[in-house]
C-alpha positions as CSV (number, residue, x, y, z in Angstrom):
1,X,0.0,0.0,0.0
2,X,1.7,3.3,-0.8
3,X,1.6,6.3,1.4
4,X,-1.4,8.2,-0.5
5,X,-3.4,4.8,0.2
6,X,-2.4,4.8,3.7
7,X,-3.1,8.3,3.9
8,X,-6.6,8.2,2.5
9,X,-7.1,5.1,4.8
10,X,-5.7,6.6,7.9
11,X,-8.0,9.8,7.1
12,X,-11.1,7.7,7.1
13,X,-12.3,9.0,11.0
14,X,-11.7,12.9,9.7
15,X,-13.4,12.1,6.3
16,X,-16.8,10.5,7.9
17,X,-17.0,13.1,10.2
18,X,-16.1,16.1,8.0
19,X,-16.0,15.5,4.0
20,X,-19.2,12.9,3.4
21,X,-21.2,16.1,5.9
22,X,-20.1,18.5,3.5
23,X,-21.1,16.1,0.3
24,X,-24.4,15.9,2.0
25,X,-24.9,19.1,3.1
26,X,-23.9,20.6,-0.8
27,X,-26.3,17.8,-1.9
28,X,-29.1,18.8,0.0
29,X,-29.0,22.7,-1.5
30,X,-30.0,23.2,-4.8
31,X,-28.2,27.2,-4.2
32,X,-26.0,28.7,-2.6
33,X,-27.4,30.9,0.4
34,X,-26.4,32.2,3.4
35,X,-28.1,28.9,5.2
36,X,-26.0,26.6,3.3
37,X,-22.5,28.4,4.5
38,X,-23.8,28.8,7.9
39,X,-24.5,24.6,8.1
40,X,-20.7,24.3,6.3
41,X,-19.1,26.7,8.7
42,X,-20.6,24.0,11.4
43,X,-19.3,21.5,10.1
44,X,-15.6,23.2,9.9
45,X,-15.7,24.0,13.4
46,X,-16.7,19.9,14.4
47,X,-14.0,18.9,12.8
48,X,-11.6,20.6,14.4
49,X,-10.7,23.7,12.0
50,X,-11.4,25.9,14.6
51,X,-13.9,28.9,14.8
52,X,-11.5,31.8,13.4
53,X,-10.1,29.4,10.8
54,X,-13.5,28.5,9.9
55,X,-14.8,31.7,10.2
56,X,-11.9,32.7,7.7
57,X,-12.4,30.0,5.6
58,X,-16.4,31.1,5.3
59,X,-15.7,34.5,4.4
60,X,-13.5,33.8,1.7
61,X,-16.2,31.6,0.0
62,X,-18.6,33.9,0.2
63,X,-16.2,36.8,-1.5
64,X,-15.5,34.3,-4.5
65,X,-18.9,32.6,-4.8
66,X,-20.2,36.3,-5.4
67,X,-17.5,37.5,-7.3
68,X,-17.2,34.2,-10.0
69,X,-21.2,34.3,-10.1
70,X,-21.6,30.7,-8.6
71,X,-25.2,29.5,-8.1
72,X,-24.3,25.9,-8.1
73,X,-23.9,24.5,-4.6
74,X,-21.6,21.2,-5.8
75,X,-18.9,24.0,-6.9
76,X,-18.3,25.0,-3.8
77,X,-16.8,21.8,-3.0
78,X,-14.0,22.8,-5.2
79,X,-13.4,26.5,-3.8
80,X,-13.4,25.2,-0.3
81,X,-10.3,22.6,-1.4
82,X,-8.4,25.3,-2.8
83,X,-9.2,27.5,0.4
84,X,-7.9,24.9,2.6
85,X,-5.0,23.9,0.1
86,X,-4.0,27.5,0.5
87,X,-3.8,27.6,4.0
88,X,-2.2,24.4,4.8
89,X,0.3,24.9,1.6
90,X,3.1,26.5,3.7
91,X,7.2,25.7,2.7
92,X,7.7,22.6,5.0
93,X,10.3,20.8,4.0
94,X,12.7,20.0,6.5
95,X,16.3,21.5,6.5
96,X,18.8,20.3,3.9
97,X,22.2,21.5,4.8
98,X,24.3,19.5,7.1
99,X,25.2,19.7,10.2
100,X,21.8,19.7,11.2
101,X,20.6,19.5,15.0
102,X,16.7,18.6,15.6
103,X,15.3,19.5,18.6
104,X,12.3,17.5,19.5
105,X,9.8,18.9,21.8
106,X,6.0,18.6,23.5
107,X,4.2,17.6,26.2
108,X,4.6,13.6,27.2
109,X,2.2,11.2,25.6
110,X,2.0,12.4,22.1
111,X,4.2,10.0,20.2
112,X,7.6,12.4,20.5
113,X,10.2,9.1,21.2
114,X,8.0,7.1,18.5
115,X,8.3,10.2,16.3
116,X,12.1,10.4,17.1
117,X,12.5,6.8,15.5
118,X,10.9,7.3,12.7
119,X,12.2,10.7,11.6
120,X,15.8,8.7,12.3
121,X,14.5,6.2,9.8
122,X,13.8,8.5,7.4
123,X,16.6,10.3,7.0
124,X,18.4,6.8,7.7
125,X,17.0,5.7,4.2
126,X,18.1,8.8,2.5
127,X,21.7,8.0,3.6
128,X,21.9,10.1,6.5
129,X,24.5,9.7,9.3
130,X,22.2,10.0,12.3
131,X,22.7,10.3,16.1
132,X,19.8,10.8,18.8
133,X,20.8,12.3,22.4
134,X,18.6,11.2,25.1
135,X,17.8,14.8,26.7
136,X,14.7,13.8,28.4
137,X,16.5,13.1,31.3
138,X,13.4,13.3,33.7
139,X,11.6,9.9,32.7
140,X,14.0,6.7,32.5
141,X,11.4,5.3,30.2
142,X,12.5,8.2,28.0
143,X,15.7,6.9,27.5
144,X,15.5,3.3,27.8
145,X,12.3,3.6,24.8
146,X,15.1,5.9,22.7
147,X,17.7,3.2,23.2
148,X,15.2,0.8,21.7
149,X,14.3,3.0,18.4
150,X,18.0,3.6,18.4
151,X,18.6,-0.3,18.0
152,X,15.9,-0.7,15.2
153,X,17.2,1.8,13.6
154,X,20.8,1.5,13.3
155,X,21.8,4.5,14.6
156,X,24.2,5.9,17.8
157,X,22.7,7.1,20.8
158,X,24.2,9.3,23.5
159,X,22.7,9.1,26.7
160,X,23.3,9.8,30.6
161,X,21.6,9.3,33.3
162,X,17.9,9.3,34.4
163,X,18.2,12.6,36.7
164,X,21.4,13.9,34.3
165,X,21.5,17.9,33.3
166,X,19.8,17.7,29.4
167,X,22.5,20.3,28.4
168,X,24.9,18.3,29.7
169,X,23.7,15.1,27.1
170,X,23.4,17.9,24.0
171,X,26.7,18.8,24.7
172,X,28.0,15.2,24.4
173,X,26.2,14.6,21.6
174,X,27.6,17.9,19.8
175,X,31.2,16.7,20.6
176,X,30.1,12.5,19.3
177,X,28.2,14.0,15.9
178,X,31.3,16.2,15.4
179,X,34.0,13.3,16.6
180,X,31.8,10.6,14.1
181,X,31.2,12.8,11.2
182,X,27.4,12.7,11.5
183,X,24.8,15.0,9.5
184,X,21.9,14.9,12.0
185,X,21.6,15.3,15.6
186,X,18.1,14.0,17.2
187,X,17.7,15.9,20.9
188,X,14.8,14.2,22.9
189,X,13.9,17.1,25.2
190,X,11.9,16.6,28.7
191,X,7.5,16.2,28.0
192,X,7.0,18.0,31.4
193,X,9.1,19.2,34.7
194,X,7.9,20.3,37.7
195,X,6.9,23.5,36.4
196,X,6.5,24.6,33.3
197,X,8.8,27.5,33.8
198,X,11.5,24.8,34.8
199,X,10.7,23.1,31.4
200,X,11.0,26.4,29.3
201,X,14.3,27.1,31.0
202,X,15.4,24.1,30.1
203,X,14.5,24.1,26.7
204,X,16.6,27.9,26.4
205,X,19.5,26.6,28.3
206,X,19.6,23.7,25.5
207,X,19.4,26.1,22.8
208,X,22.1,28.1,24.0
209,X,24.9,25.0,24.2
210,X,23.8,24.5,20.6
211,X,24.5,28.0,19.7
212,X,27.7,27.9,21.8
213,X,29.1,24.4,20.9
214,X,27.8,24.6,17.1
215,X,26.7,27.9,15.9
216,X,27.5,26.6,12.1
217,X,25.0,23.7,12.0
218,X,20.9,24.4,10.8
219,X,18.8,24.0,13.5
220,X,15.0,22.6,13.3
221,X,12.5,22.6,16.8
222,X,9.4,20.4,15.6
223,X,7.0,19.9,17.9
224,X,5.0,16.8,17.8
225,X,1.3,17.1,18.8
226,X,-1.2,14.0,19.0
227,X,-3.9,14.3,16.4
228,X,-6.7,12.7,19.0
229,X,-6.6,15.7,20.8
230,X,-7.5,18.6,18.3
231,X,-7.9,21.9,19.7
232,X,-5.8,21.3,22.6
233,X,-3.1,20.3,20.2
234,X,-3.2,23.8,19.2
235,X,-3.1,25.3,22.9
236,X,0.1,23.3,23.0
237,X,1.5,24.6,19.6
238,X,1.3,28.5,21.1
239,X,2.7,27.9,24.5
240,X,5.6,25.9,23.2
241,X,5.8,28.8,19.9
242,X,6.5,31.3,23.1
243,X,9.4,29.8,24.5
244,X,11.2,28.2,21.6
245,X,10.8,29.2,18.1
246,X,8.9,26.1,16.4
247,X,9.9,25.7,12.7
248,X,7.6,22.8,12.0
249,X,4.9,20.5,13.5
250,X,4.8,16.8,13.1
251,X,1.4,15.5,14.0
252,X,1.1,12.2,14.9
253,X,-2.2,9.4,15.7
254,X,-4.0,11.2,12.2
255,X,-5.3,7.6,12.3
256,X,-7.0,7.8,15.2
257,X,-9.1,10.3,15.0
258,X,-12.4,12.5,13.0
259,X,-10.3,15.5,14.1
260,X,-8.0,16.0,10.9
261,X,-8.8,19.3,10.6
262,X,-6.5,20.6,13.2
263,X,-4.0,20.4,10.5
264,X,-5.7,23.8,8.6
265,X,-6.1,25.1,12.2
266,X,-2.6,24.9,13.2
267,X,-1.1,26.4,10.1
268,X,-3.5,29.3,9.8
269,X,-3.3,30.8,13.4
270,X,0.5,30.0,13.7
271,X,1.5,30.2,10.0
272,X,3.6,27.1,11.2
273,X,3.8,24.2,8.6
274,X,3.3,20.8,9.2
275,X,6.4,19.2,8.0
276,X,5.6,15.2,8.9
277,X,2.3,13.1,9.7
278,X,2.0,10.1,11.1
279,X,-0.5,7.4,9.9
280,X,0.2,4.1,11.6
281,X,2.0,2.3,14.0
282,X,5.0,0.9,11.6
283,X,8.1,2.5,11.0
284,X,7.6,4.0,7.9
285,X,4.3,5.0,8.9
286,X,5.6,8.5,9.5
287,X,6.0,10.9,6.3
288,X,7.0,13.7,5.0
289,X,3.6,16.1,4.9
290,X,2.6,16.5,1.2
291,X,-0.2,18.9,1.2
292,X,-1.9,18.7,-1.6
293,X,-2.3,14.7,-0.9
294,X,-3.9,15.5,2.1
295,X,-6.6,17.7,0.4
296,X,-6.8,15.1,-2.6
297,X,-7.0,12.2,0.4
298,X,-9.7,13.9,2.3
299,X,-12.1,14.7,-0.5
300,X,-11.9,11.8,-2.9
């Protein structure tokens, strides 16, 4: 099955719950009327495209149904596509000059050590040299899960520790991708401290060894946000954008949930792409984002 099948497969929750409501809804209106966009901008919002995306969204059909003269209500279909393909269509591929040094980050139970794996896979397969520091020195499950991925993968892993200072393990793993020649660093960072300021401190202080220790090498923070829990995903996304500057999401469990709009959500109110989705369970389950087959997966 290739990624676009898995894709359309994994999208089944968010298409019963959004795309067949909008087929019947356009279905069920011969024109096109205020009623009919208020029942679509419903719709939006249930599936997790937020109100002021949807609210966005909305307006923008209206401007362009009036303006290209459309009476037919199954045309709209295609001008909302393109209105979410616009929004979602933001430059999102990941970094491609070496050394690079990804900083993984969010909030504990959202798939970020699964995540780490995979992205190590990934770039494994495209004949990367890849190392992951275990920087989530606060859970031992952390690093022992890490060590794990590491194994599957084929990859290094530098680790210290449960209780160990984070900075500490980035600055050993600077000094081992340097030592071994490697082109991608993969920094697990902490889910949750005691406080969240202790967390965001952490976070900068990590930051700052890589800008001390390697000030040439690209840098990439991706958060990694669970699908299942939609809006709160996006609560997450702006907290995290505060402290650290996030360069791309990678939203996992898409699966597992009617919720897939939180995808247009994210990238309109933080004009942050999504850069990697995950679909599955298996290792290769986890892709590069590709956003026009996520509109072409979600309304065929």
């Amino acid at each position: 099955m290739g990624f676009f099948d898995r894709l359309k497969e994994g999208l089944s929750k968010t298409k019963k719950n959004f795309t067949e409501k909008v087929e019947s809804l356009l279905k069920s209106f011969k024109q096109v009327d205020d009623e009919l966009f208020d029942e679509l901008e419903e719709i939006l919002v249930l599936s997790d495209v937020g109100v002021k995306t949807s609210q966005k969204i909305i307006e923008n059909l209206k401007e362009r149904v009036k303006r290209e003269k459309i009476s037919d209500s199954q045309a709209v279909k295609e001008l909302l596509k393109d209105e979410m393909f616009s929004i979602i269509n933001l430059p999102n591929r990941l970094k491609e000059k070496y050394p690079l040094i990804i900083l993984m980050v969010g909030v504990n139970g959202v798939g970020k050590t699964t995540s780490i794996g995979k992205i190590a896979n990934l770039l494994k397969s495209n004949d990367r040299k890849v190392i992951i520091a275990a920087a989530d020195t606060f859970r031992a499950a952390a690093i022992d899960q890490l060590e794990i991925w590491a194994r599957k993968v084929g990859c290094d892993i530098i680790k210290h520790t449960e209780g160990a200072d984070p900075a500490a393990v980035v600055f050993d793993g600077i000094q081992a991708m340097r030592a071994r020649k490697a082109d991608v660093l993969i920094v697990d960072t902490a889910g949750r401290l005691h406080t969240k300021k202790n967390l965001i401190e952490e976070l900068k202080k990590i930051d700052r060894v890589i800008n001390q220790q390697m000030p040439e090498a690209e840098k990439e923070t991706l958060l990694v946000i669970d699908a299942t829990t939609g809006q709160n995903g996006l609560v997450q996304a702006k907290e995290f954008n505060q402290a650290v500057n996030i360069s791309g999401i990678v939203l996992t469990k898409l699966d597992g949930t009617a919720k897939g709009g939180i995808v247009v959500s994210i990238c309109d109110e933080l004009k942050i792409p999504v850069k990697f989705i995950g679909v599955g369970e298996k290792i290769d389950d986890l892709q590069m984002f590709e956003p026009k087959e996520f509109i072409d997966a979600l309304f065929e």
